[in-house]
C-alpha positions in Angstrom: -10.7 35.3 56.2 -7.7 36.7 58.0 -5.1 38.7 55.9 -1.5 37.4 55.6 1.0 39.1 58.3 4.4 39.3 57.1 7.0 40.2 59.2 11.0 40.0 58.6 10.2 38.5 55.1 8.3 35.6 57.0 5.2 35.0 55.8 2.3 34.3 58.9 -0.8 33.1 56.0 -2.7 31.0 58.8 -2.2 28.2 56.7 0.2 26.1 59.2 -1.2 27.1 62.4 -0.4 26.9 65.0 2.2 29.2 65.2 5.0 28.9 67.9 6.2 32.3 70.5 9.2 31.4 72.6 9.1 32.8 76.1 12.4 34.8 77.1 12.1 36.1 80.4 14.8 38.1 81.4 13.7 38.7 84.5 15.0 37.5 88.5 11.6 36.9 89.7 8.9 35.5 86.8 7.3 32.4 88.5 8.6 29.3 86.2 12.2 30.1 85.1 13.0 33.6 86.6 16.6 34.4 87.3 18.0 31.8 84.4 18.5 34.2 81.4 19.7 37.4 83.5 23.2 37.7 81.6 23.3 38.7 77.9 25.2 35.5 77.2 22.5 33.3 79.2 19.9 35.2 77.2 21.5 35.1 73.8 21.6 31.0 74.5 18.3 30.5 75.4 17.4 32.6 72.1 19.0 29.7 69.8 18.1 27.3 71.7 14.0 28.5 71.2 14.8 29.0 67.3 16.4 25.2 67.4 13.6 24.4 68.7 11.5 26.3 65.9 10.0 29.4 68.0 8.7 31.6 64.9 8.5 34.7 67.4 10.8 35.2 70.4 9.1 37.1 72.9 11.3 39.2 75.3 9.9 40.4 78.4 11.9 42.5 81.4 8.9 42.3 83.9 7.4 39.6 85.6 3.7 40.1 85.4 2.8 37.1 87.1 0.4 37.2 89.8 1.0 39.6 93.0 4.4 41.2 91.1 5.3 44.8 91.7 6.4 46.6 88.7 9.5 46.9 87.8 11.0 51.1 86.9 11.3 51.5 83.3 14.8 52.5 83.1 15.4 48.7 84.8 13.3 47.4 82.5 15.3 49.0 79.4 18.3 47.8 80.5 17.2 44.2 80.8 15.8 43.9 77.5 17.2 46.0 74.7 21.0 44.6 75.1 19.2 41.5 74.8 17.0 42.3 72.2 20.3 44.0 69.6 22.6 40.7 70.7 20.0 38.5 69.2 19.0 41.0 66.3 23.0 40.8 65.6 23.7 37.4 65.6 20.3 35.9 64.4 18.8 38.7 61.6 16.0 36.6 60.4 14.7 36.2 64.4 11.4 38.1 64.5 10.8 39.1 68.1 8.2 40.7 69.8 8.7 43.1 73.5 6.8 41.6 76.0 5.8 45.5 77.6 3.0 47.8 78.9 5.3 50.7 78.7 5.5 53.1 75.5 8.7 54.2 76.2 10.6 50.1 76.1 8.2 49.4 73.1 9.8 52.5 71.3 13.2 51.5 72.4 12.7 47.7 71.7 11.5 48.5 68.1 14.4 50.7 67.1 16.4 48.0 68.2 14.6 45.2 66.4 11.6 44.3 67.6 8.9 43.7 65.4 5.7 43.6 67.6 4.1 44.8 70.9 3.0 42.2 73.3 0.7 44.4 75.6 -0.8 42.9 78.4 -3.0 46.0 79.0 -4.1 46.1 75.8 -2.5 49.5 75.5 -4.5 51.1 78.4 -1.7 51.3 81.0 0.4 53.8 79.0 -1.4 56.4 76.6 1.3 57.0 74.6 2.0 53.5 73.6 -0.8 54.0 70.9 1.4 56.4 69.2 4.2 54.0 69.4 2.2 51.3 67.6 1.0 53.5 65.0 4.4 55.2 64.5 6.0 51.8 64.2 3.0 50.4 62.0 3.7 47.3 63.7 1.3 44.3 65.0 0.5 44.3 68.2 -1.2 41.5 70.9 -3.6 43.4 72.6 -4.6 41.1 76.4 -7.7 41.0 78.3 -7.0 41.7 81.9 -9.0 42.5 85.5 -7.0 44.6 87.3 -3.5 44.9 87.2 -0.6 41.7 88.1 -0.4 43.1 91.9 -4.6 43.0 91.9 -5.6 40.3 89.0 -6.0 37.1 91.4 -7.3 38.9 94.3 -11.3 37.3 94.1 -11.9 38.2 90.4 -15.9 37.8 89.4 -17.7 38.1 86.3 -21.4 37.7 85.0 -20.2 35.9 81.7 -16.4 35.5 81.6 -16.9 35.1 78.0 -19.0 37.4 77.0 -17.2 40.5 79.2 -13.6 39.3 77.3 -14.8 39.2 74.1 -16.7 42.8 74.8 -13.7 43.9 75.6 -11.1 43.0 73.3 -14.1 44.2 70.4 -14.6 47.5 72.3 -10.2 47.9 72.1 -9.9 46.9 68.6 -12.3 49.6 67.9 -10.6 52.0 69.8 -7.3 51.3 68.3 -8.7 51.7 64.8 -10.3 55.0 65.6 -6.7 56.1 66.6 -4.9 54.7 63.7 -3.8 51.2 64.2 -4.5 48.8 61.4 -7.2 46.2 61.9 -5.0 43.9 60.1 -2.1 44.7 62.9 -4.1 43.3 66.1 -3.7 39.7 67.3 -5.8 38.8 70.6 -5.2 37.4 73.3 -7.9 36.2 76.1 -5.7 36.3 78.8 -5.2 33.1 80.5 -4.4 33.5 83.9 -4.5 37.5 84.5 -7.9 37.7 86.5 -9.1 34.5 86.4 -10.2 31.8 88.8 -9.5 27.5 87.6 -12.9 27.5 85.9 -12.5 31.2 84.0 -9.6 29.6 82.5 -11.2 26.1 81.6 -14.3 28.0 80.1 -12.2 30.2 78.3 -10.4 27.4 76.8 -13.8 25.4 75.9 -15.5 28.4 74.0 -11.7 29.7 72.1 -14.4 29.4 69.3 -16.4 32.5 70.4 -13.3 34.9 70.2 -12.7 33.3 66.5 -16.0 35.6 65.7 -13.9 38.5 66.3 -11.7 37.7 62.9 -8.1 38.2 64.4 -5.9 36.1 65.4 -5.8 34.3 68.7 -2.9 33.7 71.1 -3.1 31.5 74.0 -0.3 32.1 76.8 -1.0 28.7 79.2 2.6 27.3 79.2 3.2 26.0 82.7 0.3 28.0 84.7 -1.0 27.9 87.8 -4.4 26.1 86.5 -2.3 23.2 84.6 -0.2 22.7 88.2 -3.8 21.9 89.9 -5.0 19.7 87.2 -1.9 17.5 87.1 -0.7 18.6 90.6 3.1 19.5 89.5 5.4 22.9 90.0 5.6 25.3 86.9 9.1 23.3 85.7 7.7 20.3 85.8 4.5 21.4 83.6 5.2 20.9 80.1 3.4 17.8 79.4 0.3 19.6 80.7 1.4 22.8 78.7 1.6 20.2 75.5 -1.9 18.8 76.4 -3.5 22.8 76.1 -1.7 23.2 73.1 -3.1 20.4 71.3 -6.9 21.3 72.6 -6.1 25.1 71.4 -5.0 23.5 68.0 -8.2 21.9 67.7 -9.9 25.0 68.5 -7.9 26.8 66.0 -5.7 29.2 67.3 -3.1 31.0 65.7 -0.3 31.5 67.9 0.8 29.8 70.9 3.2 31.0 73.5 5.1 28.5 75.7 8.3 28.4 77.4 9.4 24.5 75.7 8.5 25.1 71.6 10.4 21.5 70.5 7.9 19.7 72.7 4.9 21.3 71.7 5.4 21.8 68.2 6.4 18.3 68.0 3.5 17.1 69.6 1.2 18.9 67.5 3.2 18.0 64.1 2.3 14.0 65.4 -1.0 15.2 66.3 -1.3 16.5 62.9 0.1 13.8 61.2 -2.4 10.8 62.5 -5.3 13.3 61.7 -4.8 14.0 58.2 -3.0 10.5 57.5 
């Protein structure tokens, strides 16, 4: 059994899964809507619009990390998200939002300003000092399996037992993390769709979600518009939600907890009907 997560007086009890992440890029160059919520008031929009659309988290990133991306400085970084992340704070209190960040120094910076969790796709490896940050905060954190780095990940990636090696992994960090402080309770997982992985990782990593469940955190699956759903249904990243919809109705069988996609409305509704003729 998974303990209760509360966060901004919202209570995450696992009960009414799955649970919906917004995506807010603010970013010129991530690789399905980069460059369209650059200016604070662009930004602030797109915020509403994903809690219209019933997004429980907002997740604000200020670095493309998709395949073959350079990193951006941090000070660039900074000022792309925490305007951003104060504007919504301000004019939406009860928004919970998570920074979408390898780097200790915008996670410190995005909590003070109203973040409530770290979205790390190193799993906290990149930057020592972001442990620190997560324990000073006492705040959850999504901890990502990865091979390689963005610039690397897609360059030939191999494994024995894709499986196997990601769930090694994310046990080996969540015992690492609790060693240096970090509540078990705090970590949510994430297997990393797309970051290292070939069409068939990510198909097998979808078919055996089950074996990560043995891990007893919660899962988040980040498969909105990705390269692997553009060569099953042969479509661009904007033109992807349908496929997105169809992986998030397979991940709700599977039990996840948290989804992250770029269109909630779709996918939540879809799920909700989903739900609906199952239980009726």
């Amino acid at each position: 059994m998974i303990s209760p997560l509360v966060l901004n007086s919202k209570i995450f009890d696992w009960k009414d899964i799955p649970y919906f992440i917004g995506v807010l890029n603010v970013t010129p160059d991530s690789f399905s809507d980069g460059g369209n919520y650059l200016t604070l008031d662009s930004a602030l929009t797109r915020a509403k619009e994903l809690l219209d659309e019933g997004a429980d988290i907002i997740d604000v990133g200020g670095e493309s990390t998709r395949p073959f991306s350079d990193p951006v400085p941090e000070n660039e970084e900074l000022m792309r998200v925490i305007p951003v992340i104060k504007a919504i704070k301000k004019e939406f209190p009860k928004a919970i939002i998570s920074i979408d960040t390898y780097k200790s120094k915008v996670a410190e910076k995005a909590l003070e300003a109203g973040a409530e969790i770290v979205n790390d796709i190193s799993a906290l490896r990149f930057d020592p000092k972001m442990i620190e940050v997560v324990k000073h905060f006492d705040c959850p954190v999504i901890i990502m399996h990865m091979k390689g780095n963005p610039k690397t990940m897609q360059i030939n990636p191999i494994y024995k037992n894709v499986i196997q090696e990601i769930k090694e992994f994310l046990m080996q960090r969540i015992e690492f993390l609790i060693e240096k402080g970090i509540s078990f309770e705090k970590i949510i997982i994430d297997p990393g769709i797309g970051f290292g992985k070939t069409f068939e990782h990510n198909i097998h990593i979808l078919k055996n979600l089950h074996i990560f469940q043995e891990l007893n955190r919660p899962i988040l699956i980040g498969h909105s518009r990705k390269r692997f759903i553009g060569e099953i249904i042969k479509k661009p990243p904007i033109e992807r939600d349908g496929g997105t919809v169809g992986i998030s109705i397979f991940a709700y069988l599977k039990n996840v907890q948290f989804l992250r996609v770029h269109k909630v409305d779709i996918n939540k509704d879809a799920i909700r009907t989903f739900k609906f003729l199952l239980n009726y």
